[in-house]
C-alpha positions as CSV (number, residue, x, y, z in Angstrom):
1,X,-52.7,96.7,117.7
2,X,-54.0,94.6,115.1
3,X,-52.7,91.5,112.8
4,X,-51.8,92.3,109.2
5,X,-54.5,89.5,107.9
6,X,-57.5,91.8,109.6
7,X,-55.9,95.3,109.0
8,X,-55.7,94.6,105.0
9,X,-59.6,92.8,105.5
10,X,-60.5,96.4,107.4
11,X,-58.6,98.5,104.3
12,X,-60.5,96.3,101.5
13,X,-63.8,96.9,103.1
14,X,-63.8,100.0,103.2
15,X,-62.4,100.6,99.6
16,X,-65.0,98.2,98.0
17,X,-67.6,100.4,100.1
18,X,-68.4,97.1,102.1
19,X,-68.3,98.3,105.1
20,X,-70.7,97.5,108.0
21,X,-71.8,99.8,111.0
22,X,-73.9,99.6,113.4
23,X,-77.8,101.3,113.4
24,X,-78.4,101.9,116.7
25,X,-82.4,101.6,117.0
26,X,-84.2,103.2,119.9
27,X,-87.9,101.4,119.4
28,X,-89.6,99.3,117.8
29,X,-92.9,99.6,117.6
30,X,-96.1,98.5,114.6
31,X,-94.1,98.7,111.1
32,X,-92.1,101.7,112.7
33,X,-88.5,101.8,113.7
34,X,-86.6,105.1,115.3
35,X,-83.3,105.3,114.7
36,X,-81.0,108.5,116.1
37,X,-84.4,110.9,117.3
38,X,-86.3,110.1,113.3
39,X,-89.2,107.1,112.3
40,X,-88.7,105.5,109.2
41,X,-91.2,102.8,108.2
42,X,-89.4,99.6,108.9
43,X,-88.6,97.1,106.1
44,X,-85.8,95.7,107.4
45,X,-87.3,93.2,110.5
46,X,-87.4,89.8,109.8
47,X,-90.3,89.7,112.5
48,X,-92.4,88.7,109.7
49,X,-95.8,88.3,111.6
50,X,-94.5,91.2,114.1
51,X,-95.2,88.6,116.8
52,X,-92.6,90.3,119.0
53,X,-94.5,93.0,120.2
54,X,-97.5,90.9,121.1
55,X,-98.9,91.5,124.1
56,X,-99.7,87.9,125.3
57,X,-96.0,87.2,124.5
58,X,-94.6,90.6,126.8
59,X,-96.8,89.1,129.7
60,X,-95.6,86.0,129.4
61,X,-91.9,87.1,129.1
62,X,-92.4,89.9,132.1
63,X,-94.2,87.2,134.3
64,X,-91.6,84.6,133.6
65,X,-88.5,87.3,134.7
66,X,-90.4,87.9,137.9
67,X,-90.6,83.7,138.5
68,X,-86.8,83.0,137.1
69,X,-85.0,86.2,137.1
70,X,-82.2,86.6,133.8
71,X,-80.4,84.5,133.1
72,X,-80.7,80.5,133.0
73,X,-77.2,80.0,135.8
74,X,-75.8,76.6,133.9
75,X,-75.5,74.4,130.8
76,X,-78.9,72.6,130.3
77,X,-77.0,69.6,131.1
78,X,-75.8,71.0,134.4
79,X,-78.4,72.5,135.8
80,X,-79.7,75.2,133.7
81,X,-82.7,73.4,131.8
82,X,-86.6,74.3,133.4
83,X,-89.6,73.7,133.3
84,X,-90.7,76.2,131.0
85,X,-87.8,75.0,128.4
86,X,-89.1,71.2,128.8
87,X,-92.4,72.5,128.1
88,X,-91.3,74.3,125.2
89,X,-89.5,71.6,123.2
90,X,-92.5,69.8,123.8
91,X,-95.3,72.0,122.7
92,X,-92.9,72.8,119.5
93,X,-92.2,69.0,118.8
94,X,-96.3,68.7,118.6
95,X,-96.4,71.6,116.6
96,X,-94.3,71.1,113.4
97,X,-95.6,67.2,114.0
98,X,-91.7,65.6,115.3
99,X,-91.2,63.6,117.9
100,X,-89.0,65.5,119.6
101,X,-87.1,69.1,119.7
102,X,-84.2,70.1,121.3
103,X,-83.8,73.9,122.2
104,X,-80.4,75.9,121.3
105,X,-79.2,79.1,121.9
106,X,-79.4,80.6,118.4
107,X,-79.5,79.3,114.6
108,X,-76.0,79.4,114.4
109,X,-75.4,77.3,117.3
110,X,-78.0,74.3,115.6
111,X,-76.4,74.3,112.8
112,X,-72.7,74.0,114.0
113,X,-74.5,71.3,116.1
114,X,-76.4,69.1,113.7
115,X,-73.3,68.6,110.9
116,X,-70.7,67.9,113.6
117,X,-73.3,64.8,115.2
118,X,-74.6,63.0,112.3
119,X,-70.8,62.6,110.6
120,X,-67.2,63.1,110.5
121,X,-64.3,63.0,107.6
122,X,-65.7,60.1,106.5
123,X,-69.2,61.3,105.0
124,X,-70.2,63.7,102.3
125,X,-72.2,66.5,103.0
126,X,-73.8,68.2,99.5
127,X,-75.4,71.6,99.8
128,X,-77.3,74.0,97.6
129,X,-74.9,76.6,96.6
130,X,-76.7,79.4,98.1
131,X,-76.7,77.8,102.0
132,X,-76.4,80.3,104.9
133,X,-73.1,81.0,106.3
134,X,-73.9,78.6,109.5
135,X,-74.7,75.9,107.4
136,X,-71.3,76.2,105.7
137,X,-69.3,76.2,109.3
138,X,-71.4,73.8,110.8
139,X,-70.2,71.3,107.5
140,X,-66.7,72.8,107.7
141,X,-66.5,72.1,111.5
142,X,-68.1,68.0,110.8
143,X,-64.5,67.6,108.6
144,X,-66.9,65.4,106.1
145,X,-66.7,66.2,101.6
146,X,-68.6,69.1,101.3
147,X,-69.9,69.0,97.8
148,X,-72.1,72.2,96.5
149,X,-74.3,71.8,94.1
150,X,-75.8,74.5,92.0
151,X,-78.7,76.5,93.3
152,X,-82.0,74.3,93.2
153,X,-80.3,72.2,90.8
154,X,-82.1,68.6,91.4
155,X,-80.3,67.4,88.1
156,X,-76.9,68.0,89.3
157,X,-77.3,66.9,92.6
158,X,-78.6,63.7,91.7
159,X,-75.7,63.0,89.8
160,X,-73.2,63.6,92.3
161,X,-75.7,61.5,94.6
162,X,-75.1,58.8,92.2
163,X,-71.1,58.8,92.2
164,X,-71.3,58.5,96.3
165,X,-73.2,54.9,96.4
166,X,-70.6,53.9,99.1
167,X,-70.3,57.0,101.1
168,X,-73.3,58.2,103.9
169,X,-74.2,61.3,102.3
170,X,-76.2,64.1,104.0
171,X,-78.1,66.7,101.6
172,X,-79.2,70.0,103.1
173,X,-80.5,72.9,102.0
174,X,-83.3,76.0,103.3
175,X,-86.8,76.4,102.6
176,X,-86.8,79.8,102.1
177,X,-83.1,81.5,100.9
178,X,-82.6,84.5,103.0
179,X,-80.8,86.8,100.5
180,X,-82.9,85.7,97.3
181,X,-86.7,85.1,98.8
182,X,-87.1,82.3,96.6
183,X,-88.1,78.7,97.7
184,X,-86.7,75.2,97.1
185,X,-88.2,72.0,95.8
186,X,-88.2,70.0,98.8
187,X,-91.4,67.7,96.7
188,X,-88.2,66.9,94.3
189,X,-85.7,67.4,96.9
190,X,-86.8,64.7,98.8
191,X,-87.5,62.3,96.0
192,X,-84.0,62.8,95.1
193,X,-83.1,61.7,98.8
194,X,-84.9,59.0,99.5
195,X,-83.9,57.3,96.1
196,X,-80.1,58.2,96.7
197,X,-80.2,56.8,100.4
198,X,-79.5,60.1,101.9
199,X,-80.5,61.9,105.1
200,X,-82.1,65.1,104.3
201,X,-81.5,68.6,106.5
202,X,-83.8,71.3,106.0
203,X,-83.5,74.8,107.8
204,X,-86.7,76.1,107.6
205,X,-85.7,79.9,109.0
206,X,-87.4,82.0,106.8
207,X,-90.9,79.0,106.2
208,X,-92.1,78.6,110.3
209,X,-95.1,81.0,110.6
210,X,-94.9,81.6,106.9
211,X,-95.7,78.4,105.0
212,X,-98.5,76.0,105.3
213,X,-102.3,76.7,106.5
214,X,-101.0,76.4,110.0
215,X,-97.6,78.0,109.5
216,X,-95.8,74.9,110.4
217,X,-93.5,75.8,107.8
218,X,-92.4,74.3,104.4
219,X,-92.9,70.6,105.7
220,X,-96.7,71.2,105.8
221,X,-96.5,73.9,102.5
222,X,-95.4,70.3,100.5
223,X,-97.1,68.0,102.6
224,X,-93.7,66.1,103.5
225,X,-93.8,63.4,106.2
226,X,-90.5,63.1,108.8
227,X,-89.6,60.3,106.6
228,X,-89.7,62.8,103.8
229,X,-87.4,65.5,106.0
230,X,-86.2,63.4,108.7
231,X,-84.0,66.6,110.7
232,X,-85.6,69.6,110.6
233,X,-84.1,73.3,111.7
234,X,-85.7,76.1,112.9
235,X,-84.0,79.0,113.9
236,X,-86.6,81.1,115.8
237,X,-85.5,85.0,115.2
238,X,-87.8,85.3,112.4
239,X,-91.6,85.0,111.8
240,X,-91.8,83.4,115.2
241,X,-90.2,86.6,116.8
242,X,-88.0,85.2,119.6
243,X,-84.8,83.6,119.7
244,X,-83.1,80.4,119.7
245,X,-83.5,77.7,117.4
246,X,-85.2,74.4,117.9
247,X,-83.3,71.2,116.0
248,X,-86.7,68.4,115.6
249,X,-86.7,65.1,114.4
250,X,-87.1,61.6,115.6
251,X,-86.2,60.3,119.4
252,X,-82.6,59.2,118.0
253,X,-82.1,62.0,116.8
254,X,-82.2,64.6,119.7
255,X,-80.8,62.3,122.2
256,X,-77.5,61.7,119.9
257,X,-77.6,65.6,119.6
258,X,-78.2,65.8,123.5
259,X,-75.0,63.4,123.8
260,X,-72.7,64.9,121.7
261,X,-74.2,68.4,120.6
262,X,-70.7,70.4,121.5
263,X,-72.9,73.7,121.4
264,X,-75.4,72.4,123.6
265,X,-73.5,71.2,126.0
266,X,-70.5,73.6,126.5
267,X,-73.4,77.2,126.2
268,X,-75.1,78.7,129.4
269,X,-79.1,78.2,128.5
270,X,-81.1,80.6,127.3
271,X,-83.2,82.3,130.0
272,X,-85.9,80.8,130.8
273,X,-88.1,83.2,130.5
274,X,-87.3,83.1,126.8
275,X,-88.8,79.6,126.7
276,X,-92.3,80.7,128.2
277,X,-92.3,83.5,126.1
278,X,-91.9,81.4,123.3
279,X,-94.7,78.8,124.4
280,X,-97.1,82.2,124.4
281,X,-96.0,82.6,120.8
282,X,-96.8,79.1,119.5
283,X,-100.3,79.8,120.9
284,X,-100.1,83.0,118.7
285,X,-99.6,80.8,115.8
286,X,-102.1,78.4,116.3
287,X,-104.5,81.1,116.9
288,X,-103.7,84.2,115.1
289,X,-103.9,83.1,110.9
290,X,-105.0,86.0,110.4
291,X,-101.6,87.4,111.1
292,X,-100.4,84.8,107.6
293,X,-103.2,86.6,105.6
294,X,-102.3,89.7,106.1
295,X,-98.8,88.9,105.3
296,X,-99.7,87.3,102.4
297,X,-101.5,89.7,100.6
298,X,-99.1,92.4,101.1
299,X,-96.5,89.9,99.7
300,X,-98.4,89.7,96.3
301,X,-99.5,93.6,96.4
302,X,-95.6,93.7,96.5
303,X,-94.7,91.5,93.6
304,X,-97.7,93.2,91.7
305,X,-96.2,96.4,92.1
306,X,-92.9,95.3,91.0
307,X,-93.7,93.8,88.1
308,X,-96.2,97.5,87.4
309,X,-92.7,99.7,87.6
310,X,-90.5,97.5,86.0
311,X,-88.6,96.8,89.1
312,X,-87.0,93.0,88.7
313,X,-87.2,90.9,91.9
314,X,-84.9,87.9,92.4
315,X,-88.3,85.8,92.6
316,X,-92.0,86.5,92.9
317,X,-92.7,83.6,95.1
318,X,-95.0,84.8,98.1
319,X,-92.5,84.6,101.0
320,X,-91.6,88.1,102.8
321,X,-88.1,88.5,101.4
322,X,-88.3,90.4,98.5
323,X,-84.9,91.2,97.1
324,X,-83.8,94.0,94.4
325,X,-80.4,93.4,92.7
326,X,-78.6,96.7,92.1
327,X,-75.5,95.8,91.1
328,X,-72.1,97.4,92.3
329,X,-72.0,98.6,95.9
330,X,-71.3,102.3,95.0
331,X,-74.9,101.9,93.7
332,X,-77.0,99.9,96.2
333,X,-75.8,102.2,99.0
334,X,-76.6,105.1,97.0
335,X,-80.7,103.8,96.6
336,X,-80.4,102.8,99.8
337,X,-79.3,106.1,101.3
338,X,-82.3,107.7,99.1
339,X,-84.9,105.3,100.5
340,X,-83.3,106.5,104.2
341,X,-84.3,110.4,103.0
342,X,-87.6,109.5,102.0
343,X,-88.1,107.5,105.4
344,X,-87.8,104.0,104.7
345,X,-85.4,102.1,106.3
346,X,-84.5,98.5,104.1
347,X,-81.6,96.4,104.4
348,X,-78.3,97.3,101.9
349,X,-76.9,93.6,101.2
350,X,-73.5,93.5,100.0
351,X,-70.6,91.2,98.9
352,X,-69.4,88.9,101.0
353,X,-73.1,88.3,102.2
354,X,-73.6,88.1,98.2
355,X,-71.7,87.2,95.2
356,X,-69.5,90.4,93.9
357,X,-71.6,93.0,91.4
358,X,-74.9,91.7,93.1
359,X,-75.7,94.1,96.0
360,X,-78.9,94.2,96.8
361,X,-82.0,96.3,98.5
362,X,-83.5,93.3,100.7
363,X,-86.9,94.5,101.9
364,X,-88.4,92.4,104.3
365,X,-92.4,92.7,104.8
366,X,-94.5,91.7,107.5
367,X,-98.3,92.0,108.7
368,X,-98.1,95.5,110.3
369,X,-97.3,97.1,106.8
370,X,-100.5,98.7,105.7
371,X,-101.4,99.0,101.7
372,X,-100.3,103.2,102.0
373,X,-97.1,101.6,103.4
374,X,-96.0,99.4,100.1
375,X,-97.2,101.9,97.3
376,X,-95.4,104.6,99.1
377,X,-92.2,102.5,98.9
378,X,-92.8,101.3,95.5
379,X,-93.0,104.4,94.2
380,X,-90.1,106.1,95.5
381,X,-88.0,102.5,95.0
382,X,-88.8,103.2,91.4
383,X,-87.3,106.4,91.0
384,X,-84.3,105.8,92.4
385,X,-83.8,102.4,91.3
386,X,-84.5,103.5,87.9
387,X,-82.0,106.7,88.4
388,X,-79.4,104.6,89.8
389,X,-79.8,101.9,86.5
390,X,-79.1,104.9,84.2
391,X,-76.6,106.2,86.0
């Protein structure tokens, strides 16, 4: 049995050819994925830095198992906070240069977290157009005005700014856009701020390990203070490889989120084993830039190629989305099913993810991907993205 409301959702999916199944992978290993007994080369992990499969980080995860077994047992403010998750938040906070961090479960659970603490019905919360969907629930969820401005439109969100003098506003927006690859103007964004009187939120899911010598992520790419970016969001399922997500700002900050954070405080823990894994993969950062290099340079072999056979990108800033509009779905799945033949495996992105009559090829790249790798793709993407444009 099912309600009417999801049976008609279930019918339209599947007529507008929007319909999601599982891929049901049986390793991971390199810049290699097998899926159902065949290896495709994967370019659809956002494990940019392929930090996952490190082997400092497996020893510290399988040595942390045998010390605290699965699961964490409680909330963190019953008793399922350790050692290892203390040590954590810590060691992150002096990382990305905060005073403090607080650990969550996932990005999603931050971001319901963050809106719902700083305001209620009585605020304004503006966002860039393009925010992820957890941004949008998290506002949704805090009851405050949501107003969306235009996508990296400083103009028109400074003139909204100006008509909400008597309201506390929040503005928040992401480093890196996750369907488009392209990156904001936090320089701008947090002039714009500062001389509105606003709080600024950044999620930075797609920047840590990717921006900034370091890989601190976009607050060290534009050289912005905490004052500058004074709550900062990093969900960790990216180039950092684990999970989680780490909310970091000033003292205040985290302990009215430990007070009142309804995700924090109502979720079992992550295990801690998680935690110490995740401590071995800071020291992967710190140590590794090579790892950034790498990535980099296969990021602007990429965009070079792109621009070689004609294939438009949605932006040719040097981040590891790299996103190919195709159009109507019927189309996108049917490059995407070519790329699958040819043994590629890339992400098909379609409406409701993205705006209708923009599905997408997503690729994702990361530091395993050797040169053969991206001209291999690029020249088969070029075929059948150009077959399926004259089509």
């Amino acid at each position: 049995m099912l309600t009417s409301y999801a049976q008609k959702n279930n019918e339209n999916s599947r007529l507008k050819n929007a319909w999601r199944k599982h891929v049901v992978v049986a390793s991971r290993c390199s810049a290699d994925v097998t899926i159902e007994g065949k290896t495709y080369c994967h370019f659809a992990s956002n494990d940019y830095l392929n930090i996952s499969q490190h082997p400092a980080v497996k020893h510290a995860f399988k040595q942390a198992v045998d010390v605290y077994g699965l699961g964490s047992g409680s909330s963190p403010l019953v008793s399922g906070y350790y050692q290892s998750q203390r040590d954590f938040e810590e060691s992150f906070a002096d990382f990305v240069q905060r005073d403090k961090a607080l650990f969550f479960n996932s990005g999603y659970h931050a971001n319901l977290s963050v809106f719902q603490t700083l305001t209620n019905r009585h605020g304004a919360i503006f966002s860039d157009k393009y925010c992820h969907a957890s941004l949008l629930d998290g506002i949704q969820l805090s009851r405050a005005r949501h107003i969306r401005y235009p996508h990296h439109d400083m103009d028109s969100l400074e003139e909204r700014l100006k008509k909400e003098v008597d309201t506390e506003a929040i503005v928040v927006t992401e480093s890196i856009f996750s369907m488009h690859g392209d990156v904001s103007d936090l320089t701008r964004l947090s002039v714009v701020c500062k001389e509105n009187n606003a709080f600024l939120c950044l999620d930075d899911a797609h920047g840590l390990g990717v921006l900034g010598e370091s890989g601190r992520g976009a607050c060290e790419y534009f050289g912005l203070s905490p004052q500058d970016v004074p709550c900062l969001i990093h969900p960790l399922g990216k180039a950092f490889g684990g999970m989680g997500a780490m909310v970091s700002g000033s003292h205040t900050l985290i302990d009215a989120l430990v007070q009142q954070s309804r995700t924090y405080r109502y979720s079992t823990m992550l295990p801690p084993a998680i935690a110490a894994a995740s401590l071995a993969v800071l020291e992967v950062l710190r140590s590794e830039s090579w790892r950034r290099d790498v990535l980099h340079q296969n990021i602007a072999l990429f965009n070079q190629l792109a621009n070689e056979y004609g294939i438009p990108l949605c932006s040719y800033d040097l981040t590891p989305i790299r996103s190919v509009v195709v159009g109507s779905n019927d189309h996108a799945l049917g490059v995407y099913h070519k790329l699958l033949a040819k043994n590629y495996f890339v992400s098909c992105i379609r409406p409701p993810t993205v705006p209708e009559n923009t599905a997408r090829l997503r690729i994702s790249l990361c530091s395993e991907h050797s040169e053969d790798n991206i001209r291999a793709l690029m020249q088969d993407l070029a075929i059948t993205y150009h077959e399926s444009i004259r089509s």
